[in-house]
N, CA, C, O and CB atoms as a CASP TS submission, in Angstrom:
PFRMAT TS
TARGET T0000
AUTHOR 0000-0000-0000
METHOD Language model
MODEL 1
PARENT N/A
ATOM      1  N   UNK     1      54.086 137.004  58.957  1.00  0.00           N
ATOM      2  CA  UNK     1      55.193 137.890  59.231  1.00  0.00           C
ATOM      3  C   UNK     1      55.832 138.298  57.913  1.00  0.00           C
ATOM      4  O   UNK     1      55.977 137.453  57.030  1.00  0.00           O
ATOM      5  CB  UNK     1      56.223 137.221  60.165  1.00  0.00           C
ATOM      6  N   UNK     2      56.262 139.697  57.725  1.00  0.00           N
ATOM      7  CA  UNK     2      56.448 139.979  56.664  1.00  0.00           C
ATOM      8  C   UNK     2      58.030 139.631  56.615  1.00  0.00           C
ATOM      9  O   UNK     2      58.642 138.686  57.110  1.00  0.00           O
ATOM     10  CB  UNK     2      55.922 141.300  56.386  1.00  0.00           C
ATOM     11  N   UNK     3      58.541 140.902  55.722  1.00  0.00           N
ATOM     12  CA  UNK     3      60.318 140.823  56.018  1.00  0.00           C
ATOM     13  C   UNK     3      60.635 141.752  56.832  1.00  0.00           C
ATOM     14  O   UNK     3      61.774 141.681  57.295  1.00  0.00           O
ATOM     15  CB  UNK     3      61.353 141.066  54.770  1.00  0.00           C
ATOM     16  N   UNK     4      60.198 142.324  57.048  1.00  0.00           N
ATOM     17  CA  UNK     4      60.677 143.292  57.997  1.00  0.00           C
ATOM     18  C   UNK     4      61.216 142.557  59.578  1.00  0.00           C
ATOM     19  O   UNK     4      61.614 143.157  60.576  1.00  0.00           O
ATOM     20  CB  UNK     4      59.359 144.384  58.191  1.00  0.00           C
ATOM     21  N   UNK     5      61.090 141.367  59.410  1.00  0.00           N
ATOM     22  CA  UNK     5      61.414 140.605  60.920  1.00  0.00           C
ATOM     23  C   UNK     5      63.299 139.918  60.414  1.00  0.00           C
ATOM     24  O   UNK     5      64.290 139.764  61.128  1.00  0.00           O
ATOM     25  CB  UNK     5      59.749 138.789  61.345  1.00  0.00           C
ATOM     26  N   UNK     6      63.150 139.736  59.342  1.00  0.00           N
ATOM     27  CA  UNK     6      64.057 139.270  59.139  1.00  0.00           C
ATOM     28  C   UNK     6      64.159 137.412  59.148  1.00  0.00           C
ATOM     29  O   UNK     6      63.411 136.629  59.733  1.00  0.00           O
ATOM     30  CB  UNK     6      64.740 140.027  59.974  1.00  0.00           C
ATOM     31  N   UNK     7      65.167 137.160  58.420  1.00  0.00           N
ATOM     32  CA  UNK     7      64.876 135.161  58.245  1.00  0.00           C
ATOM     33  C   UNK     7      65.370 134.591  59.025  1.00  0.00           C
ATOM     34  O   UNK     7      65.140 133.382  59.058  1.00  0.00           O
ATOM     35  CB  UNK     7      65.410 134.252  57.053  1.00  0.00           C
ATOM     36  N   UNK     8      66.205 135.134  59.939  1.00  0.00           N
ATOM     37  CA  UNK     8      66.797 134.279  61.020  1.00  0.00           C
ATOM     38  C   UNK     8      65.650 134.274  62.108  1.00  0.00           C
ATOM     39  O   UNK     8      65.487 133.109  62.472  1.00  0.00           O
ATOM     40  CB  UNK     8      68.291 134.894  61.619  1.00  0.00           C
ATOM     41  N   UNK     9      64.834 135.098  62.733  1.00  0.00           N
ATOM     42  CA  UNK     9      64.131 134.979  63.470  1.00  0.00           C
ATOM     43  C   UNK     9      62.237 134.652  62.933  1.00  0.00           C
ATOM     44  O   UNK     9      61.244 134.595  63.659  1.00  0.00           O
ATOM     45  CB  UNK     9      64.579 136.122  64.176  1.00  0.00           C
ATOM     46  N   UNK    10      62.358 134.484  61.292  1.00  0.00           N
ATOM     47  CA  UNK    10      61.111 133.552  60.840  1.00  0.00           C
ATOM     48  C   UNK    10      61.420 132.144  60.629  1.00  0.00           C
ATOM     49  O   UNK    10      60.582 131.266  60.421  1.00  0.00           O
ATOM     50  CB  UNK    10      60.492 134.018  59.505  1.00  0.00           C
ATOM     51  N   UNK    11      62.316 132.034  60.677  1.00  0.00           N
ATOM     52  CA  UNK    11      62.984 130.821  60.763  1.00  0.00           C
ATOM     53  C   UNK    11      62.788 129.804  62.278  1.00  0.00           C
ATOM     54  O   UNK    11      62.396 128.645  62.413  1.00  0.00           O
ATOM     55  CB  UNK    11      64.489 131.280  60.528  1.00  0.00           C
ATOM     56  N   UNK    12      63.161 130.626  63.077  1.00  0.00           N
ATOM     57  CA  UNK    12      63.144 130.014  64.486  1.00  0.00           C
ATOM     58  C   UNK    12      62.051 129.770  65.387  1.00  0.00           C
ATOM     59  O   UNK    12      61.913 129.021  66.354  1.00  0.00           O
ATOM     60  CB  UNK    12      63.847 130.688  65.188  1.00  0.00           C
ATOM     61  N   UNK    13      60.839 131.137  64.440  1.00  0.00           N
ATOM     62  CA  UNK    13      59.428 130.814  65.067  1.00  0.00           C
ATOM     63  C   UNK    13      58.829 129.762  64.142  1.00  0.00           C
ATOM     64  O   UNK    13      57.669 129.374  64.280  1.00  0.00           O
ATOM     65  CB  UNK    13      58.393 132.180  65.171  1.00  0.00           C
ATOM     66  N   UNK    14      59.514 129.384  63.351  1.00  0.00           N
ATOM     67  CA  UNK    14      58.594 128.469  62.490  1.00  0.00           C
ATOM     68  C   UNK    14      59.001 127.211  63.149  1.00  0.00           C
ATOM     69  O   UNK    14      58.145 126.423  63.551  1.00  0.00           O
ATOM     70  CB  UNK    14      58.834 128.481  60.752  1.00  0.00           C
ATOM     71  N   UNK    15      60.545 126.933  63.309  1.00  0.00           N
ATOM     72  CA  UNK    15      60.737 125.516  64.444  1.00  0.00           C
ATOM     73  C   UNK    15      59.646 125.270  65.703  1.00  0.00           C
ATOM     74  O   UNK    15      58.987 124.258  65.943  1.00  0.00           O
ATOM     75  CB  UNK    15      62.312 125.707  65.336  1.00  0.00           C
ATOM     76  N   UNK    16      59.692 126.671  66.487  1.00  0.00           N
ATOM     77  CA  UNK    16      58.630 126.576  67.415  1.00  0.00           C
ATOM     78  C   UNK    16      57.325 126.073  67.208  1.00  0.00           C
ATOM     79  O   UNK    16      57.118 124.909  67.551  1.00  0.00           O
ATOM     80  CB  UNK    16      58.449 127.628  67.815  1.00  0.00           C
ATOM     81  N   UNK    17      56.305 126.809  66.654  1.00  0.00           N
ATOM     82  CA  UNK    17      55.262 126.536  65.953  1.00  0.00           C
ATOM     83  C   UNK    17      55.236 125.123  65.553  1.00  0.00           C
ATOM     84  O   UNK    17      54.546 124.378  66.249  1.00  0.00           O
ATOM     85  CB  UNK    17      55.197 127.377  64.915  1.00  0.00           C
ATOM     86  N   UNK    18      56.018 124.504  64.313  1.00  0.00           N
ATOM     87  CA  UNK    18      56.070 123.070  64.077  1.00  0.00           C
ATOM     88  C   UNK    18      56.242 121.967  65.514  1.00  0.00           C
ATOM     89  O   UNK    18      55.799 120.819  65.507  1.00  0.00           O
ATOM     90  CB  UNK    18      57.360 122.920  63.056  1.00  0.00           C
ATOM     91  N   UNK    19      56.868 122.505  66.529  1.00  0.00           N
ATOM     92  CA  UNK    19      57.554 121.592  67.372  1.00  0.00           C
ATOM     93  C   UNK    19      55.826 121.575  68.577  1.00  0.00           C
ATOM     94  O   UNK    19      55.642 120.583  69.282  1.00  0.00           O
ATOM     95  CB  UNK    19      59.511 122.412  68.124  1.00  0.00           C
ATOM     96  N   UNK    20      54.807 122.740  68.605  1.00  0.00           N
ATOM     97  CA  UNK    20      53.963 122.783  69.116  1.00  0.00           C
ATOM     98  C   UNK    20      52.876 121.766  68.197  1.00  0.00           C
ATOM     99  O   UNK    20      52.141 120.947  68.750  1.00  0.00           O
ATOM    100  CB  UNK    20      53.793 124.132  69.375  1.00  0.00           C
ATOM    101  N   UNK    21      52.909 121.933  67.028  1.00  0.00           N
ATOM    102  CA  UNK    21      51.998 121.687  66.349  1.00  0.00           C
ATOM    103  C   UNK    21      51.864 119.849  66.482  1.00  0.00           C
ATOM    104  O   UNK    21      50.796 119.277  66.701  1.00  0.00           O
ATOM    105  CB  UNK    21      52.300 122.417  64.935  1.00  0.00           C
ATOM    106  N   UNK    22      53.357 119.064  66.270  1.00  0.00           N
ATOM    107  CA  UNK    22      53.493 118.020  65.827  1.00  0.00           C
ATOM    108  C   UNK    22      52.670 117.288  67.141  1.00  0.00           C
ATOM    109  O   UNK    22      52.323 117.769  68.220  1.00  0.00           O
ATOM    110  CB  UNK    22      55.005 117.714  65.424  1.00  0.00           C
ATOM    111  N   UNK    23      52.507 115.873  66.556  1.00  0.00           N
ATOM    112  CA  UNK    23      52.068 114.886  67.417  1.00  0.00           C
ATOM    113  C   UNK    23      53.290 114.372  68.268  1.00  0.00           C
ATOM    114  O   UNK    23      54.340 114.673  67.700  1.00  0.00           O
ATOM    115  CB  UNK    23      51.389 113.772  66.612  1.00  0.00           C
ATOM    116  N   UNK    24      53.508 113.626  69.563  1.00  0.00           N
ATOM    117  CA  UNK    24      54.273 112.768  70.071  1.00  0.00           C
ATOM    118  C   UNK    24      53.664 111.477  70.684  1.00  0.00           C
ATOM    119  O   UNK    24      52.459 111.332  70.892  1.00  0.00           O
ATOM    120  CB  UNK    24      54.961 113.432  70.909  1.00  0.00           C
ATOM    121  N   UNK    25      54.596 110.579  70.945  1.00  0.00           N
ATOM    122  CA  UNK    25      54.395 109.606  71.057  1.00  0.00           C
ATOM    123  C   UNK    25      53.436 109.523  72.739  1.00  0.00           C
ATOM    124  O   UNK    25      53.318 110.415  73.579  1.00  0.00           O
ATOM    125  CB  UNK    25      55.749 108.963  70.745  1.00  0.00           C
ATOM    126  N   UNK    26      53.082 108.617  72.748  1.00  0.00           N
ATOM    127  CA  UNK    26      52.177 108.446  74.589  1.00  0.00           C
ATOM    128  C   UNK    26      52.927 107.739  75.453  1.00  0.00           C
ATOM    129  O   UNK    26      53.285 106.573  75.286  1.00  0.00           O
ATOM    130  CB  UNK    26      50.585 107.472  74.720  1.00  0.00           C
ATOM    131  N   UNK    27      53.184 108.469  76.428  1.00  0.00           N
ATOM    132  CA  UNK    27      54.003 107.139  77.394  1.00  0.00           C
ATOM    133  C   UNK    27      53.315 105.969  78.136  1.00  0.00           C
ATOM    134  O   UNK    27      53.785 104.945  78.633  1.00  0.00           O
ATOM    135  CB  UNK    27      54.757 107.759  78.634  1.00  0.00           C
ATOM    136  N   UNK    28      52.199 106.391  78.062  1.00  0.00           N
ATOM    137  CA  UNK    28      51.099 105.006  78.687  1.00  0.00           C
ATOM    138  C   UNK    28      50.712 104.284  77.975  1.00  0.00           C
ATOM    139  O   UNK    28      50.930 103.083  78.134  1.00  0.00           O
ATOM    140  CB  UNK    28      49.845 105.206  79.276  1.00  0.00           C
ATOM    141  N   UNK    29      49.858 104.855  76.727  1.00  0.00           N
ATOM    142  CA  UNK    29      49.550 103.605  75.311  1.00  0.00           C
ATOM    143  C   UNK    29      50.727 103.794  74.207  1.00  0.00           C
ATOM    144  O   UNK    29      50.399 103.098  73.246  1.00  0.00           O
ATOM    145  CB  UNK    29      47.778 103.962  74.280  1.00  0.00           C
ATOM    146  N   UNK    30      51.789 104.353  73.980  1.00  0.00           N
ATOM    147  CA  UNK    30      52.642 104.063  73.281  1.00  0.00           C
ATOM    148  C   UNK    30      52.213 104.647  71.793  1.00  0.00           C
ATOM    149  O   UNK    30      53.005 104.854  70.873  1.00  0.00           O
ATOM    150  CB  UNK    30      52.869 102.667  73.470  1.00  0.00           C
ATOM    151  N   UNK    31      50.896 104.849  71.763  1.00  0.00           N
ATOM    152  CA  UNK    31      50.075 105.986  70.319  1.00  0.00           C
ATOM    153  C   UNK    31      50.812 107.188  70.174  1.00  0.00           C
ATOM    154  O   UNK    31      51.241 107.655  71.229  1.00  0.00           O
ATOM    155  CB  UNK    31      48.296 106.671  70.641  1.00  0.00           C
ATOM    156  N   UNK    32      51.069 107.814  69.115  1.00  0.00           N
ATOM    157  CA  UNK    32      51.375 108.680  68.360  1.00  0.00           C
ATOM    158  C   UNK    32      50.309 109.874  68.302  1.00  0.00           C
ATOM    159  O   UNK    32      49.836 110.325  67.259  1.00  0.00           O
ATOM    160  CB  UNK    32      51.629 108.049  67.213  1.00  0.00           C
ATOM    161  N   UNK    33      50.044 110.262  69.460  1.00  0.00           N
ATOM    162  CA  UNK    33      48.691 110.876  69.519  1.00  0.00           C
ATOM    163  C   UNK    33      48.738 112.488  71.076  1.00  0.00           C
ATOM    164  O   UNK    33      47.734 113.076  71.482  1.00  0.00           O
ATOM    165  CB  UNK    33      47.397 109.122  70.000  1.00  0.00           C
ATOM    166  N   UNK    34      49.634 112.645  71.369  1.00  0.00           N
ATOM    167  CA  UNK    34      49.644 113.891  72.630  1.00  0.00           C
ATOM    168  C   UNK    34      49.924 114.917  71.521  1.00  0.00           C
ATOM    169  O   UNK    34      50.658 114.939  70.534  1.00  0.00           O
ATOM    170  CB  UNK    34      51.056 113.832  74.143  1.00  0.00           C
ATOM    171  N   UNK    35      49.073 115.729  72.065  1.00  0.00           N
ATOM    172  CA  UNK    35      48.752 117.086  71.151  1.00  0.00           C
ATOM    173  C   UNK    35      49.057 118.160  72.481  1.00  0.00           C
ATOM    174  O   UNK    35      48.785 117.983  73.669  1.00  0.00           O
ATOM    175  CB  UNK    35      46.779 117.191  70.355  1.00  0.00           C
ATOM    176  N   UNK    36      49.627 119.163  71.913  1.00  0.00           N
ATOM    177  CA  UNK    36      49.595 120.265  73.135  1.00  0.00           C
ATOM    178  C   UNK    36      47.553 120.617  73.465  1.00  0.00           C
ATOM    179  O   UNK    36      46.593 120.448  72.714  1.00  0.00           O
ATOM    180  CB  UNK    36      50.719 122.150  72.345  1.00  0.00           C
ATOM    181  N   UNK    37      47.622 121.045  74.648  1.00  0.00           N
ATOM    182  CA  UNK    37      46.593 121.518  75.245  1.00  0.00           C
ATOM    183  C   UNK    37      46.579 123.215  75.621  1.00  0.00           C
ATOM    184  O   UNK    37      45.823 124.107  75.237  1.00  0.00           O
ATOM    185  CB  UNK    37      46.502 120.647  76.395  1.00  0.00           C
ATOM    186  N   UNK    38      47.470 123.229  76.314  1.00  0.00           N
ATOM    187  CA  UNK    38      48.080 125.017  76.658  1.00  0.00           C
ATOM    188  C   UNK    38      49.305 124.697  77.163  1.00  0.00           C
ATOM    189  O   UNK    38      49.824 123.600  77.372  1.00  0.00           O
ATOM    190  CB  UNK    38      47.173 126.139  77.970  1.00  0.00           C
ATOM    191  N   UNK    39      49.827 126.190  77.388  1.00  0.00           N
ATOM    192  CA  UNK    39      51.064 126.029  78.184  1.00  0.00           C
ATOM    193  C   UNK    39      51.559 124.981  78.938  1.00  0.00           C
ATOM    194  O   UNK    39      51.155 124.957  80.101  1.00  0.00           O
ATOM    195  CB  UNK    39      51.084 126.817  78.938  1.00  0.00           C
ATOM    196  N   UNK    40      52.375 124.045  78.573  1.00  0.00           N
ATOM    197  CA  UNK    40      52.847 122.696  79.520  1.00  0.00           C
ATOM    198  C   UNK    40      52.019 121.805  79.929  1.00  0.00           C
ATOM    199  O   UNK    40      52.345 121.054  80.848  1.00  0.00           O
ATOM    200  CB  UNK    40      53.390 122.980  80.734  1.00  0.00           C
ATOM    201  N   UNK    41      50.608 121.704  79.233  1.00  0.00           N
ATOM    202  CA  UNK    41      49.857 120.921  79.183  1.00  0.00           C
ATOM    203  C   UNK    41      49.434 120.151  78.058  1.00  0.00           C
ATOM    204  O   UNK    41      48.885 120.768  77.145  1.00  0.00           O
ATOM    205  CB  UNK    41      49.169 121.373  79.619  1.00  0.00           C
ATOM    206  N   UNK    42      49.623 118.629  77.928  1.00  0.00           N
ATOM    207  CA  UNK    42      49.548 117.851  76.580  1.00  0.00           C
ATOM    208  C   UNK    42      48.543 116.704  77.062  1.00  0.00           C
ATOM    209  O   UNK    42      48.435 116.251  78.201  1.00  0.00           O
ATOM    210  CB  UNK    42      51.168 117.218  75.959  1.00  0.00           C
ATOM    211  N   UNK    43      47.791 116.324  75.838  1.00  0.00           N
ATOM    212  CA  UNK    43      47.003 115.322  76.292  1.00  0.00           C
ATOM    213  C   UNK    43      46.862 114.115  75.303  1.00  0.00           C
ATOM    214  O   UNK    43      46.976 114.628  74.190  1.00  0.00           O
ATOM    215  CB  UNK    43      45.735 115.898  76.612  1.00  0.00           C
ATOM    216  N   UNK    44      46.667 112.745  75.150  1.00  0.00           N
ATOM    217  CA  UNK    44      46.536 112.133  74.506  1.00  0.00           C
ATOM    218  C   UNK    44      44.954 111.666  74.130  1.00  0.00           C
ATOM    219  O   UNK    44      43.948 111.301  74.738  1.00  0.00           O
ATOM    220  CB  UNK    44      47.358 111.473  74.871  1.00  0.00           C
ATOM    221  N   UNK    45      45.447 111.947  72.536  1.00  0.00           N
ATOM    222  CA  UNK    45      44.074 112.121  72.432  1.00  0.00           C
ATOM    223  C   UNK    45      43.079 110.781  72.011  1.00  0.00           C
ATOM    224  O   UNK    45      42.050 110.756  71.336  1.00  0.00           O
ATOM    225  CB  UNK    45      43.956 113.221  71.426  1.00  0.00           C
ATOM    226  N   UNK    46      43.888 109.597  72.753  1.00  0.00           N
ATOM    227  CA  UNK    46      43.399 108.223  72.782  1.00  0.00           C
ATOM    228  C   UNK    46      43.055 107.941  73.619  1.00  0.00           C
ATOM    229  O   UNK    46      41.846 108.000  73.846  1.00  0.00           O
ATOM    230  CB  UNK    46      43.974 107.362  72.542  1.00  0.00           C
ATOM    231  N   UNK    47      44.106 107.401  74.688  1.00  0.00           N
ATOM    232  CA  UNK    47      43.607 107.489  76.484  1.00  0.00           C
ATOM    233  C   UNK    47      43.110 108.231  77.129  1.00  0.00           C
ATOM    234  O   UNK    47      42.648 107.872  78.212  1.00  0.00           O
ATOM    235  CB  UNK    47      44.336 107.472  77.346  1.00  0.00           C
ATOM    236  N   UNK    48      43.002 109.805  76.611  1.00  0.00           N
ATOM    237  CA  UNK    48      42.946 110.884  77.728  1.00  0.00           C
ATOM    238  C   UNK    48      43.558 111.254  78.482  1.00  0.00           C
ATOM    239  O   UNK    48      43.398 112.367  78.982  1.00  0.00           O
ATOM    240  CB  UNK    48      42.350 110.872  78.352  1.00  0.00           C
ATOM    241  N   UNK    49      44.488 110.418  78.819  1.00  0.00           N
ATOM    242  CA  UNK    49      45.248 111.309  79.682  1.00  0.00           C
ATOM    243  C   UNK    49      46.103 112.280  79.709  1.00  0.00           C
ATOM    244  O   UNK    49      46.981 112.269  78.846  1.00  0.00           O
ATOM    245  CB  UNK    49      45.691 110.872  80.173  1.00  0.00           C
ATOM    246  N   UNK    50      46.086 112.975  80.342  1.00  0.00           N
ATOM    247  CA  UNK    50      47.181 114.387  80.650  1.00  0.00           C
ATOM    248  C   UNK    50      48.343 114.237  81.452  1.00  0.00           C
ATOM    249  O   UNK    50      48.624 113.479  82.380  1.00  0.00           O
ATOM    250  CB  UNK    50      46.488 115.574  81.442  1.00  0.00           C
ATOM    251  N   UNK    51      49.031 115.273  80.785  1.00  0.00           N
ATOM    252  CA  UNK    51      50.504 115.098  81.166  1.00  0.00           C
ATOM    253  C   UNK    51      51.541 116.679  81.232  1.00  0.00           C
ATOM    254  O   UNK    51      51.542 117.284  80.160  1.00  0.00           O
ATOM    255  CB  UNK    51      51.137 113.971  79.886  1.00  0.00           C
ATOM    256  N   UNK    52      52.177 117.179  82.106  1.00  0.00           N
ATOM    257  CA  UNK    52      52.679 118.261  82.259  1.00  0.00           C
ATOM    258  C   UNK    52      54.293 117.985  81.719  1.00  0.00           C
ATOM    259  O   UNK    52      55.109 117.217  82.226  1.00  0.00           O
ATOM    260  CB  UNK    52      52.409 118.723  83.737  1.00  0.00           C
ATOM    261  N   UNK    53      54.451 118.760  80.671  1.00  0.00           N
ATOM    262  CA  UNK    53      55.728 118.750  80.100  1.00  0.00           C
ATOM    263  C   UNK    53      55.866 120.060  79.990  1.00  0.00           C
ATOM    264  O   UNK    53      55.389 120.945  80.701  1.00  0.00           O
ATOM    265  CB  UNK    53      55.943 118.001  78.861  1.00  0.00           C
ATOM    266  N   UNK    54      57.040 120.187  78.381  1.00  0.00           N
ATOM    267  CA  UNK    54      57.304 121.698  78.454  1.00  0.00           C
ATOM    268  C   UNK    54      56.332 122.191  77.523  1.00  0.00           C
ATOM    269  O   UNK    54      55.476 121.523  76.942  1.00  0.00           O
ATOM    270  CB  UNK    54      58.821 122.187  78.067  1.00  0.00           C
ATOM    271  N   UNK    55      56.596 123.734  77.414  1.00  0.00           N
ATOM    272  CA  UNK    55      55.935 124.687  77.001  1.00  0.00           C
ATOM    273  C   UNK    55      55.510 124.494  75.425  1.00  0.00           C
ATOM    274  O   UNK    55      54.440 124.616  74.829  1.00  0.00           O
ATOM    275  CB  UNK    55      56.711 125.838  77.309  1.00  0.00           C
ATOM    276  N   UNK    56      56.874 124.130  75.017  1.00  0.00           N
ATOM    277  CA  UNK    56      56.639 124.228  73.759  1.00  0.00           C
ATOM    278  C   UNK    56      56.936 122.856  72.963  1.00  0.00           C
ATOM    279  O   UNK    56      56.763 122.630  71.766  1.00  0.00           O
ATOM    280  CB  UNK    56      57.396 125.351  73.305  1.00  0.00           C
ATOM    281  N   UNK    57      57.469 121.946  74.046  1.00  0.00           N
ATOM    282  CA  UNK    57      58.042 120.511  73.026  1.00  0.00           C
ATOM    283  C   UNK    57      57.684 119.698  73.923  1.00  0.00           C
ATOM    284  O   UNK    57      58.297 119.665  74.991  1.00  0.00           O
ATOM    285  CB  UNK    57      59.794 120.224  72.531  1.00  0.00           C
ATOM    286  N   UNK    58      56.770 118.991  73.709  1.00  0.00           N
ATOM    287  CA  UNK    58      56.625 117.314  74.786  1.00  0.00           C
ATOM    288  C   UNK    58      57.821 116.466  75.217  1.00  0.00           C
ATOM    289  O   UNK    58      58.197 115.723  74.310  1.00  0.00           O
ATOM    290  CB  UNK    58      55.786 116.033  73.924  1.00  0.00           C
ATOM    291  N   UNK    59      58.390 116.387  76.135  1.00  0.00           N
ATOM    292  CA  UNK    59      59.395 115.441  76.694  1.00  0.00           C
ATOM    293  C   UNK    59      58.829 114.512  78.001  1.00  0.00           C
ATOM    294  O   UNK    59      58.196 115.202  78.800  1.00  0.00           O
ATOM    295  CB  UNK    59      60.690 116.357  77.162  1.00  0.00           C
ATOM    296  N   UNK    60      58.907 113.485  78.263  1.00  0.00           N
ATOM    297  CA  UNK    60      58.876 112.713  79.106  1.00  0.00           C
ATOM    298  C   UNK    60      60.458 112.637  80.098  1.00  0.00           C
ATOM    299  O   UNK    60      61.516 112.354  79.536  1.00  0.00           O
ATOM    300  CB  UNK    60      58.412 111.520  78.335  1.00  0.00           C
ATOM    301  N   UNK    61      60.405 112.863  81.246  1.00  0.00           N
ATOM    302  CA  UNK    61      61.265 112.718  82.556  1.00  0.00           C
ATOM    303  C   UNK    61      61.489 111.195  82.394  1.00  0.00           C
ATOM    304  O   UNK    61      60.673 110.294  82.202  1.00  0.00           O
ATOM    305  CB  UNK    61      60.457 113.207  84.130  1.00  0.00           C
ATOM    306  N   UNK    62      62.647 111.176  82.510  1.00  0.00           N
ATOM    307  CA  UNK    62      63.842 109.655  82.077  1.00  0.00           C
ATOM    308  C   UNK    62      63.665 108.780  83.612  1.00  0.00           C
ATOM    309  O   UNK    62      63.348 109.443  84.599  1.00  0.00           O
ATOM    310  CB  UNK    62      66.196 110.288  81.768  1.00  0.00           C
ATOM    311  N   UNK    63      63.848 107.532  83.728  1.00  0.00           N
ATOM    312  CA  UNK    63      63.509 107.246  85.093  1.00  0.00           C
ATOM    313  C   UNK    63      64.892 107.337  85.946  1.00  0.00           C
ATOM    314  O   UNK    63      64.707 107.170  87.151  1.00  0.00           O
ATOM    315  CB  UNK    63      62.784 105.766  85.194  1.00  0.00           C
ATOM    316  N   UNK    64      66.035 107.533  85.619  1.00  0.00           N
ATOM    317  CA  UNK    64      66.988 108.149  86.348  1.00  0.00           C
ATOM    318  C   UNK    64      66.696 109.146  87.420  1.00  0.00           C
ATOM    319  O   UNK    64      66.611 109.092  88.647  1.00  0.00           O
ATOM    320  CB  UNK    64      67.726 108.679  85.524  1.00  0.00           C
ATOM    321  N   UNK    65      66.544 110.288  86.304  1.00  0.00           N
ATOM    322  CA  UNK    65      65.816 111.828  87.103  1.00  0.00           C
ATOM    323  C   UNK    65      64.979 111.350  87.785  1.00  0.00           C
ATOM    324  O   UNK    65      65.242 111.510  88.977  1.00  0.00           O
ATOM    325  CB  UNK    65      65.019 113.061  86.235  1.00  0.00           C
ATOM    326  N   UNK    66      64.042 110.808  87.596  1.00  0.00           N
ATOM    327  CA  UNK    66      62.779 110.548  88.827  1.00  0.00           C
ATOM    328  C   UNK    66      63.052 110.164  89.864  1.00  0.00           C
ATOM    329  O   UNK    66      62.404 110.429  90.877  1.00  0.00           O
ATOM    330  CB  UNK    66      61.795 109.649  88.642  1.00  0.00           C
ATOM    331  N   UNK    67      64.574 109.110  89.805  1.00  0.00           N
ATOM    332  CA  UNK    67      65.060 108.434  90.870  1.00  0.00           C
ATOM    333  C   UNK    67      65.682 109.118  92.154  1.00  0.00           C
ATOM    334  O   UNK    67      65.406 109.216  93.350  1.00  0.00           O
ATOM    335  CB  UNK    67      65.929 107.658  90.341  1.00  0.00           C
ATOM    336  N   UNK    68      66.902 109.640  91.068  1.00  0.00           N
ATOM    337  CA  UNK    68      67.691 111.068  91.892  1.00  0.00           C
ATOM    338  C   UNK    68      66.474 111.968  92.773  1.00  0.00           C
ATOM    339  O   UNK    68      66.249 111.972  93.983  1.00  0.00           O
ATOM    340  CB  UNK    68      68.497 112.382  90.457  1.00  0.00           C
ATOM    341  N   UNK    69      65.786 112.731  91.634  1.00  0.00           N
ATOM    342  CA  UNK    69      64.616 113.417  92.851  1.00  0.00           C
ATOM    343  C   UNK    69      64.139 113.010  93.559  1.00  0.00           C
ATOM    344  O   UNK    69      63.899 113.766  94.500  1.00  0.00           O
ATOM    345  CB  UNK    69      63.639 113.883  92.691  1.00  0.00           C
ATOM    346  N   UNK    70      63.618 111.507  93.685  1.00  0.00           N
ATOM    347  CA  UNK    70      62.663 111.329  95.053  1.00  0.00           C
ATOM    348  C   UNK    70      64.149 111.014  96.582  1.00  0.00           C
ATOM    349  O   UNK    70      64.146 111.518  97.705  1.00  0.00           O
ATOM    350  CB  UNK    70      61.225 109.362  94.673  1.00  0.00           C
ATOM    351  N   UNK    71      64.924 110.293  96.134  1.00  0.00           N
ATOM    352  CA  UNK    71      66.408 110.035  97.130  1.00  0.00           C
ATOM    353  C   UNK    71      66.603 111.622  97.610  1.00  0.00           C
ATOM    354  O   UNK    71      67.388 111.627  98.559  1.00  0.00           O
ATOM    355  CB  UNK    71      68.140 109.333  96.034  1.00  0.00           C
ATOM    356  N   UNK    72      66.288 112.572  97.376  1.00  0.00           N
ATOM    357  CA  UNK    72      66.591 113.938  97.400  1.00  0.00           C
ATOM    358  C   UNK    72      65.887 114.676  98.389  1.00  0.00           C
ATOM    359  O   UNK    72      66.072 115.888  98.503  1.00  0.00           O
ATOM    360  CB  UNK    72      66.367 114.500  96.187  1.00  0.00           C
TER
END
């Protein structure tokens, strides 16, 4: 991207990008290893397993929330 976009908004795609790019932690083996896959799809690339988060940043659902939703 040149300048013509301006630095406030090369700035903010570059958070994005980094926040896709980075590794996170695994909630099953605890490895430093889920890589995005596509859209809201991340996988660890130790166990294999897959996991549906967000789009652009891996988060794991807190067991509160899980709680509330199923009582629901």
């Amino acid at each position: 991207m040149g300048s013509r976009y301006g630095k406030t908004v090369r700035d903010n795609l570059r958070k994005v990008i980094e926040t896709q790019i980075k590794k996170y932690k695994c909630p099953s083996c605890s490895r430093v290893a889920v890589k995005r896959k596509s859209h809201g799809v991340w996988e660890c690339r130790k166990c294999g397993k897959k996991f549906a988060s967000g789009a652009y940043e891996f988060f794991k659902v807190r067991e509160e929330e899980k709680i509330e939703n199923e009582e629901k």
